[in-house]
Phi, psi and omega in degrees: 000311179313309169303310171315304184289333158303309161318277209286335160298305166324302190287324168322301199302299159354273157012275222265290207298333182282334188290142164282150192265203163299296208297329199255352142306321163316290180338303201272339189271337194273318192275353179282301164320290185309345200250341167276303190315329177263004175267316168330280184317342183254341166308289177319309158337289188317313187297303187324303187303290205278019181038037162259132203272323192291305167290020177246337175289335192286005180261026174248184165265155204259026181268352189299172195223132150254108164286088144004135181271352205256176190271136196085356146341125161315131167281156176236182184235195179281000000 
């Protein structure tokens, strides 16, 4: 009996100890969102390195505005 009882606490403990909490169910829903956003940024990335200019545009919008680094520079559009 003693033993029966010894058992099923253990596997309670077992049990219990194994369930995911709230913050690391976040945690795992947060890293999915990270992991399609870093496959995009590496798409781009890719497009850049290998100089296609076309895929690397669809990944703006075609309303962006580029400011120039020099001073007094034309804003341009895409």
């Amino acid at each position: 009996m003693k033993k029966l009882v010894t058992l099923s606490a253990l596997i309670g403990l077992l049990l219990s100890c194994n369930q995911k909490t709230k913050e690391q169910l976040q945690i795992e829903e947060a890293m999915v969102i990270y992991n399609q956003n870093a496959e995009v940024v590496h798409a781009l990335f890719d497009a850049i390195e290998n100089e296609d200019l076309e895929t690397a545009a669809s990944f703006f919008a075609e309303e962006i505005k580029f400011n120039p680094p020099a001073y007094g520079g034309n804003v341009l559009d895409k």
